[in-house]
C-alpha positions in Angstrom: 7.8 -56.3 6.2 8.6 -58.7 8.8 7.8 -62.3 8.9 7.7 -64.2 11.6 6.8 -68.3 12.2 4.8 -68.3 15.2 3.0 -71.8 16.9 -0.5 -71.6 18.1 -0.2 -70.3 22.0 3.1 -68.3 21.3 2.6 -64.8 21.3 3.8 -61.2 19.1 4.5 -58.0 21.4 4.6 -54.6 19.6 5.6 -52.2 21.5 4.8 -52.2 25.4 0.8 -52.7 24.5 -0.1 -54.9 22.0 0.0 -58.8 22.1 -0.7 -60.8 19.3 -1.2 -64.4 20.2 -1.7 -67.4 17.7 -4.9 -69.1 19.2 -5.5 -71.7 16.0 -3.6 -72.3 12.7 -5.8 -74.0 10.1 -5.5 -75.4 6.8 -6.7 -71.7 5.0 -6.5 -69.3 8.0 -4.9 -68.1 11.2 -7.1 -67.1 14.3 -5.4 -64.4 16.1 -6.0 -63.2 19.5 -5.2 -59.0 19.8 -4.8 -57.3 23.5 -4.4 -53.6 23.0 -5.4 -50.6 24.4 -9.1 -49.7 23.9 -8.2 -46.6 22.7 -6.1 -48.3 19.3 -8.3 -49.4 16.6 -8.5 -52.7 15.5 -10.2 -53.1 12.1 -9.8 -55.7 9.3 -8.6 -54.3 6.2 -11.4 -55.1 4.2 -13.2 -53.2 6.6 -11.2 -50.2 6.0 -12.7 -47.5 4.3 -12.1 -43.5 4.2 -15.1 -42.5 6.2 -14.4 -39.1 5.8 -15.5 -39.6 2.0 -19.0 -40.8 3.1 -22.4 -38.4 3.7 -22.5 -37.0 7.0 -25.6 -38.8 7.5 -23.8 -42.2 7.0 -20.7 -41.5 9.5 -20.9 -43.3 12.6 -20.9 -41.1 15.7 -20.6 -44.0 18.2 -18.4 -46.9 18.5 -20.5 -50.3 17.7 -21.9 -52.6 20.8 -20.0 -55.3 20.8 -22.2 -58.8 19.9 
């Protein structure tokens, strides 16, 4: 794994389309800002589950509207 020190407005690049920039550093958490490609998914990892193991009836066949 790599670890990096990053101030809030400095910036990550991976690979030629993905930006991570610092927006805010707090006493418990980072706010990150994430420019990628549409087509990547971005997901938190608490979020991720194997949807393959769910019902049919449960899968999502359409991305979510974003709020």
């Amino acid at each position: 794994m790599l670890v990096l020190s990053r101030k809030p407005g400095e910036r990550i690049r991976i690979g030629d389309d993905v930006t991570l920039t610092i927006v805010r550093i707090g006493p418990n958490s980072v706010r990150l800002g994430i420019d990628a490609p549409r087509s990547m998914s971005i997901v938190r990892e608490e979020l991720c589950i194997d949807f393959s193991e769910l019902p049919e009836s449960e899968q999502l066949t359409e991305e979510p509207s974003s709020p």
